[in-house]
C-alpha positions as CSV (number, residue, x, y, z in Angstrom):
1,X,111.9,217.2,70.2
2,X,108.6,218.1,68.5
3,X,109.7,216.2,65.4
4,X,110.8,213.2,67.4
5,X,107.8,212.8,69.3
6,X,105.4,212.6,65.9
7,X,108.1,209.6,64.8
8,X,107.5,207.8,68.3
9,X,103.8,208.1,68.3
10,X,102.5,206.9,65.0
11,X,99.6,206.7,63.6
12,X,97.9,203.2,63.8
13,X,97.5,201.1,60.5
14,X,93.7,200.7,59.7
15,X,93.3,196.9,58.1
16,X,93.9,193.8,60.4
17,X,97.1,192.4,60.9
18,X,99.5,189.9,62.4
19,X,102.3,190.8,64.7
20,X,105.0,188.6,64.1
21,X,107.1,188.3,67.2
22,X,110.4,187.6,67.7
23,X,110.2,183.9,68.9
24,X,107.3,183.1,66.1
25,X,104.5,183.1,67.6
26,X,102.1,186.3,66.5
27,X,99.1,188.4,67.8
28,X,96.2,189.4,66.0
29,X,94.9,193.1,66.3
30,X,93.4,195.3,64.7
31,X,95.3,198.8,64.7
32,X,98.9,199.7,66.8
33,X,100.3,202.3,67.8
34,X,104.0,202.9,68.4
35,X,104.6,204.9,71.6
36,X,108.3,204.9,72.5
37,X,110.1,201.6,73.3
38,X,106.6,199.9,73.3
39,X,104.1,198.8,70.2
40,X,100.3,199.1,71.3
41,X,98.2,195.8,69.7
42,X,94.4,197.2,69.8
43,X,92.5,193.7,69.9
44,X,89.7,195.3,69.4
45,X,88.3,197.9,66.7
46,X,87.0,200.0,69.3
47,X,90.2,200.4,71.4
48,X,88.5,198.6,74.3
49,X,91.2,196.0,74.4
50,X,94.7,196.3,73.8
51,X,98.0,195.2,75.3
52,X,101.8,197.0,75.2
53,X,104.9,194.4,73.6
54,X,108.3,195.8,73.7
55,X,108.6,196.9,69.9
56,X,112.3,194.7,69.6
57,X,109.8,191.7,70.0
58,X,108.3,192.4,66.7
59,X,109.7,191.2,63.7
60,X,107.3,191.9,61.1
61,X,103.7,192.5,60.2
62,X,101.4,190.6,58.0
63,X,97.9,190.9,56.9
64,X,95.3,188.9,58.0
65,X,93.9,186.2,56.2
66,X,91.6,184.7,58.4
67,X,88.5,185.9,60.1
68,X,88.8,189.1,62.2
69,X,89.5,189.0,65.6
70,X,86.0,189.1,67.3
71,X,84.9,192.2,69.5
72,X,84.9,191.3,73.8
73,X,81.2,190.4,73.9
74,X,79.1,190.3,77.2
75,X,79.2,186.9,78.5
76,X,78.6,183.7,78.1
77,X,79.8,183.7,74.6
78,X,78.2,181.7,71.7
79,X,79.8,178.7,70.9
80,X,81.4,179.0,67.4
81,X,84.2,176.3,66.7
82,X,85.2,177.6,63.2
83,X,86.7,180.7,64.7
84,X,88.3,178.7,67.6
85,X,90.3,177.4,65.2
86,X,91.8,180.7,63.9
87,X,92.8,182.2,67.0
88,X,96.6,182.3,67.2
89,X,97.2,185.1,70.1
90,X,99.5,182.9,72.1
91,X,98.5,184.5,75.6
92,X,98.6,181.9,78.5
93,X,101.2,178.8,80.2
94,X,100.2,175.4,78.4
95,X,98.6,173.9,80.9
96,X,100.1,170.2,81.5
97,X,98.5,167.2,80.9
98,X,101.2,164.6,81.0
99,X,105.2,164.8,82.6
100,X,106.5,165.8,79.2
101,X,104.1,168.4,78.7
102,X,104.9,170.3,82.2
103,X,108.5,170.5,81.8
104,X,108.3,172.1,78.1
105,X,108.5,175.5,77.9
106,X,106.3,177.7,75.9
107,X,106.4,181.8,75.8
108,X,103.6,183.7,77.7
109,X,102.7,187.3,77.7
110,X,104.0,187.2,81.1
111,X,107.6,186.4,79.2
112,X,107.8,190.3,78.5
113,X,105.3,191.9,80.3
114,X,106.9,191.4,83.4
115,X,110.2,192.9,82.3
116,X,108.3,195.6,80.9
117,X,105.6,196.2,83.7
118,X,103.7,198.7,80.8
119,X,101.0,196.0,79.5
120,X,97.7,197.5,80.6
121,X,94.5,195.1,80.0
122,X,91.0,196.0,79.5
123,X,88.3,193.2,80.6
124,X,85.4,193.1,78.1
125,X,82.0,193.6,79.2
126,X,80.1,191.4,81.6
127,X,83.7,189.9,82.6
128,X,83.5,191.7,86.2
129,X,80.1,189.9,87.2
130,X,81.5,186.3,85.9
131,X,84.6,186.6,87.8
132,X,82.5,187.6,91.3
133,X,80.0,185.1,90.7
134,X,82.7,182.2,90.1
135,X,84.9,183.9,93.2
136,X,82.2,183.9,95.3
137,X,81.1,180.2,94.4
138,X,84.8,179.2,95.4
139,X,85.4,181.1,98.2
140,X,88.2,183.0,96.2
141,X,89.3,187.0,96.1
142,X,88.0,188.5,92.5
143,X,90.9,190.6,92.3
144,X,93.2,187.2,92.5
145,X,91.2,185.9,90.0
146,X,91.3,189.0,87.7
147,X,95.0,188.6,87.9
148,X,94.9,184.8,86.8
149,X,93.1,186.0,83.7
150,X,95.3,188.7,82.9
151,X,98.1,186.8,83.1
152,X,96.9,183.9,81.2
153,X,94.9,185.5,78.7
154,X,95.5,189.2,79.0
155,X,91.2,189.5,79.3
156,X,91.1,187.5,75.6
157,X,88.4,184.9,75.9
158,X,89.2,183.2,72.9
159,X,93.6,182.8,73.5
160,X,95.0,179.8,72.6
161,X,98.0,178.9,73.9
162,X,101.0,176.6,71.6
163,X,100.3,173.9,73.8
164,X,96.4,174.2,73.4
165,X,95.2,175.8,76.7
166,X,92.0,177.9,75.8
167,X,90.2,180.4,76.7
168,X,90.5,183.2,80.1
169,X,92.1,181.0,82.5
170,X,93.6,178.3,79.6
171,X,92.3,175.0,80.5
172,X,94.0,172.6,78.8
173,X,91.5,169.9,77.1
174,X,91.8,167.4,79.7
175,X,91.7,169.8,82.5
176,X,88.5,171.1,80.8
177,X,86.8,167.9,80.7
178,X,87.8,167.0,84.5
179,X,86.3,170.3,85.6
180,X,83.2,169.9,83.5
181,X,83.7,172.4,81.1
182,X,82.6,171.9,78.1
183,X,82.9,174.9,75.9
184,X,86.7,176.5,77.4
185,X,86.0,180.2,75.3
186,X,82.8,180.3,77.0
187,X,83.8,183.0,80.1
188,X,81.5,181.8,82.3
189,X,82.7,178.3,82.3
190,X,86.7,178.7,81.9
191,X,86.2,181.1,84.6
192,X,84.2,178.9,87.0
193,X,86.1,175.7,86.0
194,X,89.5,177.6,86.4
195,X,88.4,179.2,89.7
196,X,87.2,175.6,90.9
197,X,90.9,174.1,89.7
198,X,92.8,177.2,91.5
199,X,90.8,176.5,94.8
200,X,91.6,172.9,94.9
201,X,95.6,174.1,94.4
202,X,95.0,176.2,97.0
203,X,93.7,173.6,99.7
204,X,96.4,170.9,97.9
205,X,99.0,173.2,99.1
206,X,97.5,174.7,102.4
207,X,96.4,178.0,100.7
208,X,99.9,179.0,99.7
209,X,99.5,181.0,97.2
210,X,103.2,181.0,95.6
211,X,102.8,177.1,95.1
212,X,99.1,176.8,93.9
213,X,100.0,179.5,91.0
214,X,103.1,177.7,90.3
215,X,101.0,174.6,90.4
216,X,98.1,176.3,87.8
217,X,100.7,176.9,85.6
218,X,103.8,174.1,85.5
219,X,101.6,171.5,86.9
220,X,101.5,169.9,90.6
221,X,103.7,167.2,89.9
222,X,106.7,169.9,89.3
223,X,106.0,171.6,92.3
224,X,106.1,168.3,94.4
225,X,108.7,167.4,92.2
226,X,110.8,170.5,93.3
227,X,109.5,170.9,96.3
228,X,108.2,174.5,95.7
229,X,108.6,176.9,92.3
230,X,110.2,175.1,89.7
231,X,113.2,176.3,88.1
232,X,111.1,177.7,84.9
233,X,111.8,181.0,83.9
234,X,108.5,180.9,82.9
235,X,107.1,180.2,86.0
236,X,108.7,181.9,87.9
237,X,107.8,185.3,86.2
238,X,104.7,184.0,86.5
239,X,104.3,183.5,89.8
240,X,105.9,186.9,90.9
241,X,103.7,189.0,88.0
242,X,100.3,187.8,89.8
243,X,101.6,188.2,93.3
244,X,102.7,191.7,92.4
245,X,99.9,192.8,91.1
246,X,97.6,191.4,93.2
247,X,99.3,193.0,96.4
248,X,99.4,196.5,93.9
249,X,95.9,196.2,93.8
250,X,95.2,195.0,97.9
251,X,97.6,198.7,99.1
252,X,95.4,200.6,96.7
253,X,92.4,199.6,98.2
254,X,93.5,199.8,101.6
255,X,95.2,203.3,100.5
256,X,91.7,204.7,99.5
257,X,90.0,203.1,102.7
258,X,92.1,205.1,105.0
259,X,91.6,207.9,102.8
260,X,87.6,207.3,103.6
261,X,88.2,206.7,107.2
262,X,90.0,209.9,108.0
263,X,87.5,212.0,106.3
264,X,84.7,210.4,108.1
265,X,86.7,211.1,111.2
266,X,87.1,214.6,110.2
267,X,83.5,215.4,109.5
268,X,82.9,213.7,112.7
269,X,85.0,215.5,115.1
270,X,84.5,219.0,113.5
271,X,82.6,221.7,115.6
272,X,79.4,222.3,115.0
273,X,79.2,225.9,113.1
274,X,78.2,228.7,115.9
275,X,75.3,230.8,115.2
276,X,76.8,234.5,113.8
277,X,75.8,237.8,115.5
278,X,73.8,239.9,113.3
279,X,75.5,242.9,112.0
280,X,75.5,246.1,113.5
281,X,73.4,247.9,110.6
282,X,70.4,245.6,111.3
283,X,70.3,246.3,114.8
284,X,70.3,250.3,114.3
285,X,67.8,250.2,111.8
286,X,65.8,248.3,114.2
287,X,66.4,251.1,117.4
288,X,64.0,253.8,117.9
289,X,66.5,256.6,116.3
């Protein structure tokens, strides 16, 4: 057993690479390491990002040729359109921009994740404050938001999707420019322009959440079209991903405020301590005898 858990838990290669996944797309990362059934992808050289694939999804490795995969920086970004365009983690739905483009398919992280319910995503630094600042602008729950982002982008400011969505919530170009965002792997902006976009879905479809995320990410004209979740695969992992964890997140909260409440009830209704008798040996030393 000793010898079989060294094989499962490998040591993680050291140069950059490209993990070559079963249906062709691949995800830059720096180191991985093999636990089990799953392969850890470290996006980052200080292990402060990283996300879990099924290892059957990997084909191969390759070096990387290109530029290294940036560190999560503190937001807003600087602008730096030479390494947009070497960025080839495939995170995120294609956002539509046309009939055609809603009805084709492209794989998400949410494709496997969901079947595998191990991918654990780390936010980089500064992220919390954009998302509460963009929720609270919208009206919107930051935890509901956080989930958007992991599922489109898995916390990656700078995914591209095959279809050319960018950034943490992967704004297609033309949704981008009709939301006024100009830069979409700046996190302040994709996250404010995507939070504005998810807040108009939500008031298109009477704050039902199922429809406005399967809106965000098929299009609205499918969901009118169908009346409801289309009959993606896709999208309907989607969908369900981001409602479970967002209702994961909502009972753990609610777990640890009843938690506080019935210790606060405790301390409240406890006796006060009485006063205790002093001990016999004081009281004879202080007699006459």
């Amino acid at each position: 057993m000793c010898a079989v858990a060294v094989a499962l838990f490998a040591r993680p290669a050291k140069a950059s690479e490209l993990a070559i996944l079963r249906n062709g797309f691949s995800i830059r990362h720096e180191h991985r390491l093999v636990m089990g059934t799953n392969t850890r992808l470290f996006l980052a050289a200080d292990d402060s990002s990283f996300t879990d694939v099924p290892t059957e999804e990997i084909t191969g490795y390759e070096k990387d040729l290109s530029s290294p995969l940036p560190l999560p920086l503190p937001s807003p970004l600087p602008a730096a359109a030479d390494a947009h365009a070497s960025v080839s983690v495939p995170f995120g739905s294609a956002k539509p921009e046309s009939a055609k483009a809603e009805s084709a398919k492209s794989w998400s992280a949410s494709s496997w994740s969901a079947k595998s319910g191990s991918a654990k995503f780390v936010p980089a630094p500064g992220l919390n404050q954009v998302v509460n600042s963009a929720s609270a602008a919208y009206h919107l729950d930051p935890d509901l938001v956080n989930s958007v982002i992991h599922a489109e982008s898995g916390f990656n400011s700078r995914a591209v999707s095959p279809k050319g969505a960018r950034g943490l919530m992967q704004l297609m170009p033309g949704t981008a420019n009709q939301l006024g965002v100009n830069d979409a792997f700046d996190p302040q902006a994709n996250v404010t322009g995507g939070s504005r976009y998810l807040r108009e879905l939500l008031e298109r479809y009477n704050f039902d959440l199922v429809k406005a995320l399967a809106a965000y990410n098929a299009g609205p004209q499918r969901v009118e079209q169908y009346r409801g979740v289309p009959p993606f695969r896709e999208t309907r992992a989607y969908v369900a991903r981001i409602v479970h964890e967002y209702n994961t997140k909502k009972i753990a909260q609610e777990k640890i405020a009843r938690r506080e409440e019935a210790k606060q009830k405790q301390v409240s209704t406890k006796p006060p301590a009485r006063a205790s008798k002093p001990p016999a040996t004081a009281v004879a030393a202080e007699s006459p005898h």
